[in-house]
C-alpha positions in Angstrom: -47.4 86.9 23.9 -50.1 85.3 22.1 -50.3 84.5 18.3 -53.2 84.8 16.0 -55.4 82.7 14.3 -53.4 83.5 11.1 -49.8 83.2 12.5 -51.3 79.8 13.2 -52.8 78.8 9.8 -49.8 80.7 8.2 -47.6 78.4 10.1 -49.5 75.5 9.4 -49.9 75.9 5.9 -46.3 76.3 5.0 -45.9 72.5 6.6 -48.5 71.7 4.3 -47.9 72.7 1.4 -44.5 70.2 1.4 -46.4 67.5 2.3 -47.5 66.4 -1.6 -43.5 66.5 -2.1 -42.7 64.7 0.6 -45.1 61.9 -0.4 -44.0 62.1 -3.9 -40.3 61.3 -2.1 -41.6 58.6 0.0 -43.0 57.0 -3.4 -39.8 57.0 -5.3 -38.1 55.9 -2.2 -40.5 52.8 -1.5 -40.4 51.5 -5.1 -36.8 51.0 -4.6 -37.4 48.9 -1.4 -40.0 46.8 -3.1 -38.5 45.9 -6.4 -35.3 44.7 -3.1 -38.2 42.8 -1.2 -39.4 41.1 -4.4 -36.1 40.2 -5.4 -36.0 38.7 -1.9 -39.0 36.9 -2.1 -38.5 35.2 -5.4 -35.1 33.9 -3.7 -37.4 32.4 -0.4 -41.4 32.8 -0.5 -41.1 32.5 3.1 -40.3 36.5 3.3 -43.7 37.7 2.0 -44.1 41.2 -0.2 -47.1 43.8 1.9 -48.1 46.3 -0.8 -50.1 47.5 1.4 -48.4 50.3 2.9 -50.6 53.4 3.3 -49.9 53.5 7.0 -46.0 54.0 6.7 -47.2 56.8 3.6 -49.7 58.3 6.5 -46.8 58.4 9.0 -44.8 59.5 6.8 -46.4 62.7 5.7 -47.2 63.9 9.4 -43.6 63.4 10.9 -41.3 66.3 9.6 -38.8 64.8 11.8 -36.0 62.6 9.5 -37.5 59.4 12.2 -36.4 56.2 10.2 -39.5 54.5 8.3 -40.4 50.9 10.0 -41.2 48.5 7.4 -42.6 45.4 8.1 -41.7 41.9 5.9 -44.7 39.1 7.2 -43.3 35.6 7.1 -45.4 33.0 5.4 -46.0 31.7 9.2 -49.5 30.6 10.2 -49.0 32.5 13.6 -51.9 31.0 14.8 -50.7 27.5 14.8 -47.6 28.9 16.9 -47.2 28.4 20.6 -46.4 31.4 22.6 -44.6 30.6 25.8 -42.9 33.3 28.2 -39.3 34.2 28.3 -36.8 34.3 31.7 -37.5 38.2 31.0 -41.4 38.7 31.0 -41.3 42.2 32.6 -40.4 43.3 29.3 -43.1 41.6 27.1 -40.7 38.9 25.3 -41.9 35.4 24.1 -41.0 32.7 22.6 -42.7 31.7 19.7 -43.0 27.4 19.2 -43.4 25.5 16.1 -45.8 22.4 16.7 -44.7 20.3 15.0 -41.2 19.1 11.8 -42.2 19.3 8.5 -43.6 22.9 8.4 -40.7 24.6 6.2 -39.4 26.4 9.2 -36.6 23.8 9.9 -33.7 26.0 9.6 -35.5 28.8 11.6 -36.2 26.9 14.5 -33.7 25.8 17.6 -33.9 26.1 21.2 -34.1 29.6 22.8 -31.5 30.5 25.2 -34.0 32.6 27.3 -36.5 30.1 28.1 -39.3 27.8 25.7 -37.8 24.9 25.2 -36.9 23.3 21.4 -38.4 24.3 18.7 -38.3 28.0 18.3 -38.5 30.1 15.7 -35.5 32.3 16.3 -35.2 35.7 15.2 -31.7 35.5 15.5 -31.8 33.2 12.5 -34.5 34.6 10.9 -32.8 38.1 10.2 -29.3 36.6 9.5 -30.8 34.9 6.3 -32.9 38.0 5.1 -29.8 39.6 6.3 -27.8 37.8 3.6 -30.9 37.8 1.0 -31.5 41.8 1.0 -27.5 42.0 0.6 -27.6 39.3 -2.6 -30.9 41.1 -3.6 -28.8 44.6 -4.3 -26.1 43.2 -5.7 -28.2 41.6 -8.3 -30.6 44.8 -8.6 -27.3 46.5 -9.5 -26.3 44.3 -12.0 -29.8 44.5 -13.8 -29.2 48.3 -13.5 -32.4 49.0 -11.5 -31.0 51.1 -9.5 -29.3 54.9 -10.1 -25.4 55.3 -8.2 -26.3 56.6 -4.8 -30.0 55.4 -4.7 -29.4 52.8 -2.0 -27.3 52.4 1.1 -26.9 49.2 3.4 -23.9 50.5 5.2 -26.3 51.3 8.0 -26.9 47.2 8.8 -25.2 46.5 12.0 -24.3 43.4 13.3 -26.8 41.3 15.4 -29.3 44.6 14.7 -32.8 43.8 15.4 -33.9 45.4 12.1 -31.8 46.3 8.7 -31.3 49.8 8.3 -31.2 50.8 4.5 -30.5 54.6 3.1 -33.0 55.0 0.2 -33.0 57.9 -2.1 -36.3 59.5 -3.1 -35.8 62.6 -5.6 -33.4 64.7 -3.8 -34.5 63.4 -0.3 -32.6 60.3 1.5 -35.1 58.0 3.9 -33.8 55.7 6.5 -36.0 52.2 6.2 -35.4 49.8 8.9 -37.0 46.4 7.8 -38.2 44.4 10.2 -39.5 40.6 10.0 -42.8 40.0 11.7 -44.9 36.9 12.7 -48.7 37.9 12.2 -51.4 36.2 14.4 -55.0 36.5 14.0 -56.0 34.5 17.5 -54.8 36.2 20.5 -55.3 40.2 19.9 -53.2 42.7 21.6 -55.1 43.1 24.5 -55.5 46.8 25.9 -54.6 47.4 29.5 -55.3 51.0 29.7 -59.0 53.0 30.7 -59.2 54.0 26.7 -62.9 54.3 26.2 -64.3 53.0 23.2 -67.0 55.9 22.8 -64.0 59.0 22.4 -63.0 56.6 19.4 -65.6 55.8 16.4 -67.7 52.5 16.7 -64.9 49.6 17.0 -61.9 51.4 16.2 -59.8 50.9 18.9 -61.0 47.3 19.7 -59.9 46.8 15.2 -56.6 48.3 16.4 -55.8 45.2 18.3 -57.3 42.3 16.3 -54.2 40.9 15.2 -51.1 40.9 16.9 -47.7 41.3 15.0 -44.7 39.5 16.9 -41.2 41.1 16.1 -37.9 40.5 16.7 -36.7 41.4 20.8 -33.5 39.1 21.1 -31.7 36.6 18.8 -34.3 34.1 20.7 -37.5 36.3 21.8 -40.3 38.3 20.1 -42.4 40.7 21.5 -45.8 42.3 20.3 -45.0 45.6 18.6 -48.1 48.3 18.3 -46.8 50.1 15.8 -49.3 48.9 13.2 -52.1 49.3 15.7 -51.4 53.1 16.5 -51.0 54.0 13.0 -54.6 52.6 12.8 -55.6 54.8 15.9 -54.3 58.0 14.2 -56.4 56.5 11.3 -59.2 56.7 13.4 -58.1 59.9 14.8 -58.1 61.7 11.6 -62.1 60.7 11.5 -63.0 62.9 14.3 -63.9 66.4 14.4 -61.4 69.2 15.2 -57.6 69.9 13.3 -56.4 67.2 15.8 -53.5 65.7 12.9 -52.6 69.5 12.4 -51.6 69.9 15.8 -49.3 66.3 15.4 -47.9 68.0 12.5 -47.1 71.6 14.0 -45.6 69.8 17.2 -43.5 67.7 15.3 -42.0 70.5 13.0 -41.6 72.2 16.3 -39.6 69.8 17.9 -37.1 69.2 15.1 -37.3 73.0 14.7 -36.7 74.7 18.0 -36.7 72.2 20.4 -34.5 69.7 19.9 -30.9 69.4 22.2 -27.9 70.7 20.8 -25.0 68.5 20.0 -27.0 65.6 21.1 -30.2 65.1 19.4 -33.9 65.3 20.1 -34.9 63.5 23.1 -38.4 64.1 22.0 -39.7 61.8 18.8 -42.3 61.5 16.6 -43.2 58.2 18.3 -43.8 60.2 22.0 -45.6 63.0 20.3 -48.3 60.0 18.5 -48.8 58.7 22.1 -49.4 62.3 23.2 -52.2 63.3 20.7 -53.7 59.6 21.4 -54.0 60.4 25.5 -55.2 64.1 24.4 -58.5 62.3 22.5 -59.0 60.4 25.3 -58.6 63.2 28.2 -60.3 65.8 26.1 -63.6 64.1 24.7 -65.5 67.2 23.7 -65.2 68.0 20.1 -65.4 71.8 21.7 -61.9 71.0 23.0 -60.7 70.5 19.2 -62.7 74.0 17.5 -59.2 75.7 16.1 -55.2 74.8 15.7 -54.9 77.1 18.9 -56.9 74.8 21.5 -56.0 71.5 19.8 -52.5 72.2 19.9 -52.6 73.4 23.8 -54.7 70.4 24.5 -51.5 68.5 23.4 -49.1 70.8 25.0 -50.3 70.7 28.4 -50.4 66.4 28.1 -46.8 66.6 26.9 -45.8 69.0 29.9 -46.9 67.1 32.3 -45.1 63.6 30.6 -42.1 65.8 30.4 -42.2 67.4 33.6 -42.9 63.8 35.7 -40.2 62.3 32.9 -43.6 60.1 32.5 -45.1 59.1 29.4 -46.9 55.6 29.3 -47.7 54.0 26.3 -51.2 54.2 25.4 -52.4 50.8 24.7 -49.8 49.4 27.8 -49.9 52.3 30.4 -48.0 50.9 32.5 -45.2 50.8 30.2 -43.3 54.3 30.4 -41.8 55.9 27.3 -39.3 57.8 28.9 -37.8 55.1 31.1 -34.5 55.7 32.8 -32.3 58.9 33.5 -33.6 61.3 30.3 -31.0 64.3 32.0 -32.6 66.4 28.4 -35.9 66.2 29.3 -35.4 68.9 31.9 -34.5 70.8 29.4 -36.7 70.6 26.8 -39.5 70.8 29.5 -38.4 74.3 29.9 -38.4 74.7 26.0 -41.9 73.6 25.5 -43.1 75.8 28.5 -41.6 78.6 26.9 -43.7 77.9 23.6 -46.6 77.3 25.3 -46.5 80.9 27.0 -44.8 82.8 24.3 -45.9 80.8 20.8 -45.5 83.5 18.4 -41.6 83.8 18.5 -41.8 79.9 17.0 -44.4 80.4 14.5 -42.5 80.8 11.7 -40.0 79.2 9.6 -36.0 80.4 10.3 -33.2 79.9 8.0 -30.1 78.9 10.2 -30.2 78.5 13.9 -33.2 80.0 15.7 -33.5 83.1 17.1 -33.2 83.9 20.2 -35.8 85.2 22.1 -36.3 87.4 25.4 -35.2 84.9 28.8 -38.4 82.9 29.7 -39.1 83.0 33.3 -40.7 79.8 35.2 -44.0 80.8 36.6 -44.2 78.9 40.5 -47.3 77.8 40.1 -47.2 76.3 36.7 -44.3 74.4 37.8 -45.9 73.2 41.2 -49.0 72.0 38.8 -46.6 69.9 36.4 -44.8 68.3 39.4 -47.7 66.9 41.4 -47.1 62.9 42.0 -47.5 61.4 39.1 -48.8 58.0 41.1 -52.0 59.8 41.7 -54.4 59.4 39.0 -56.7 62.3 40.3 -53.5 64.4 38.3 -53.9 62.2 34.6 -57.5 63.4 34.1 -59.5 65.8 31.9 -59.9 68.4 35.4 -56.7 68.3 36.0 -55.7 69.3 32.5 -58.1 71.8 32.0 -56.8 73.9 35.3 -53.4 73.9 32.8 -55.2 75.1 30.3 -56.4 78.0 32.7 -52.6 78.4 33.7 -52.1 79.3 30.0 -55.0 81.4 29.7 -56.3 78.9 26.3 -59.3 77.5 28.5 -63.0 78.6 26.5 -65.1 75.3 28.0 -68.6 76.8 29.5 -69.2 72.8 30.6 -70.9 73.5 33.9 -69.5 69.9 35.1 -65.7 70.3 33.9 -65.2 73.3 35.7 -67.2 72.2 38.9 -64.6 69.0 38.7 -61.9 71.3 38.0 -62.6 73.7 41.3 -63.0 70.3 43.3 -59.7 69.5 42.1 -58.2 72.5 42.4 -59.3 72.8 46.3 -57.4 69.4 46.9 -54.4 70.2 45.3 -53.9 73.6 47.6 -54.4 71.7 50.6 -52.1 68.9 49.6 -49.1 71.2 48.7 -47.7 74.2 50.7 -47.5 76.8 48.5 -50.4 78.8 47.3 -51.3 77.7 43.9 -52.4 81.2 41.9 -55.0 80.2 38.7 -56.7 81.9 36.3 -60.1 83.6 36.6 -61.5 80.2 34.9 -61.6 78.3 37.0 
């Protein structure tokens, strides 16, 4: 049962049209949180104040999830000056970040780390304890000023030996979850990208600017590790650029998944941060600015990438592929594989907004070869390609590409895959 072009826009336009509000929220909400980090920094200049903060807003206004907000505090390090040695753990990423040499401020920072590289540390253990104690001091004297209205702020979120403080902010009538985070920023030493990404999807230099500097944050009381938050907000920047309602889709897949498809009585297993990578892997794979013409094929170009992450409970991160997203038993992903196929072959039932719980719809039958499609071995990369992807798109019927080449590839493709796999694989007339 397919939808319309106007069920689509209609859809879309109702998510819209809250966005100015929403921002308007975020606004109110951030003020609060600034006039704190001000107080904070008057108190130590070591804990810097970034007014720069049109990322988080960006985020902010795509998600219709409630995600938390990560907020960044830069310490008044030169991070290039620091050594970066490994930790016991490097599968996972972590460092430990060395001050050369006494006299650099950092003195009660600094120590030996537990989990390798030696004396002289900067510890984030240490580091959050004190703006632990500053943020609380900050409030208390915010409150005493009367900057603050009763029930605008919240810290009984901070948890003990966090790796971020979690404060409850109100904005208007809305409440937003900030989770501050210290962070070391080095110039020298970009985040180096590990991945196939090619620089021509993206425009000139974007994605290499993603990764110019690197931004160290907390992974243990003793270790750091290189967080890419900042540089994928800077790749959905870049995003936004190209041609195509690629951000709309983001948008309409996010109000989706907090909409219909998240797991009762025990939360989304899907987030906001898994749907950015997908709509970053979608540019890549699909090239073509024909792939991006409407909200119908952007947002199928997305869906069939998510299936297939869902389906092979494999999603890697897009500037460290081989870093998966979904790591571990995810028993909901099942699940909510099942919820997105039924969306992707019956969208008009979801396009539309529902007061209470949603309605339910007729049963939703898996279709054999769909399901043999998603579950090819994810080790082979002939099945993480643009061919590959575009015989899903054929499965769903959404596949409009006249590309001589792609559907050559996609036949070629298609020819290995029945001879690798028993059953007969049954696909639309495209291809």
């Amino acid at each position: 049962m397919s939808a319309s072009a106007s069920q689509w826009s209609s859809y879309l336009g109702a998510m819209v049209s809250r966005e100015r509000q929403r921002l308007e929220h975020f606004q109110q909400a951030e003020d609060i949180l600034l006039t704190l980090l001000e107080a904070i920094h008057a108190r130590d200049p070591r804990f810097l104040v970034d007014y720069a903060r049109n990322l988080e807003a960006f985020e902010f206004a795509l998600c219709t999830a409630e995600d938390a907000v990560t907020m960044e505090v830069p310490l008044r390090v030169d991070g290039d000056a620091l050594q970066v040695l490994p930790c016991r753990d490097t599968s996972a990423g972590h460092c430990c970040l060395q001050v050369p040499s006494s006299g650099t401020g950092l003195e009660d920072w600094t120590g030996v780390a537990a989990e390798g590289g030696g004396a002289g540390c900067l510890l984030p253990g240490r580091v959050l304890q004190h703006l632990k104690e500053l943020l609380v001091s900050a409030i208390v004297q915010c409150q005493r000023l009367f900057l603050f209205q009763p029930g605008d702020l919240s810290a009984e979120n901070i948890q003990e030996d966090a790796l971020e403080l979690s404060l409850l902010i109100r904005g208007g009538w809305k409440t937003i979850r900030f989770d501050i985070v210290p962070v070391v920023r080095r110039q020298r030493g970009p985040l180096w990208l590990k991945g196939g990404q090619s620089e021509g999807v993206f425009p000139s230099g974007r994605l290499r600017e993603a990764g110019e500097e690197a931004h160290f944050v907390p992974a243990s009381p003793c270790c750091w590790r290189c967080s890419t938050h900042i540089p994928i907000l800077r790749l959905l920047r870049a995003v936004d650029t190209l041609q195509g309602p690629r951000l709309d889709s983001l948008r309409l897949l996010s109000q989706l998944c907090s909409q219909a498809w998240g797991d009762e009585g025990q939360g989304a297993a899907l987030t906001f941060t898994h749907l950015k990578m997908v709509l970053l892997w979608s540019t890549e794979l699909f090239p073509s600015p024909e792939d991006w013409q409407d909200l119908e094929s952007s947002v199928y170009r997305l869906l069939v990438v998510l299936l297939r992450c869902l389906a092979t409970q494999h999603l890697p991160h897009f500037l460290w592929p081989e870093q998966n997203l979904f790591p571990g038993e995810a028993p909901g992903l099942a699940s909510l594989c099942r919820k997105v196929q039924s969306f992707a072959w019956s969208p008009r039932r979801c396009l539309r907004f529902q007061l209470g719980l949603p309605a339910r719809g007729r049963s939703w039958q898996e279709e054999p070869s769909t399901q043999a499609l998603l579950h090819l071995p994810a080790r082979d990369r002939a099945y993480w390609g643009t061919a590959y992807f575009d015989i899903l798109l054929c499965q769903f019927q959404v596949y409009r590409i006249q590309d001589s080449a792609r559907r050559t590839a996609m036949a070629q493709l298609l020819s290995k895959i029945q001879q690798e796999i028993p059953q007969q694989i049954q696909v639309g007339p495209c291809c």
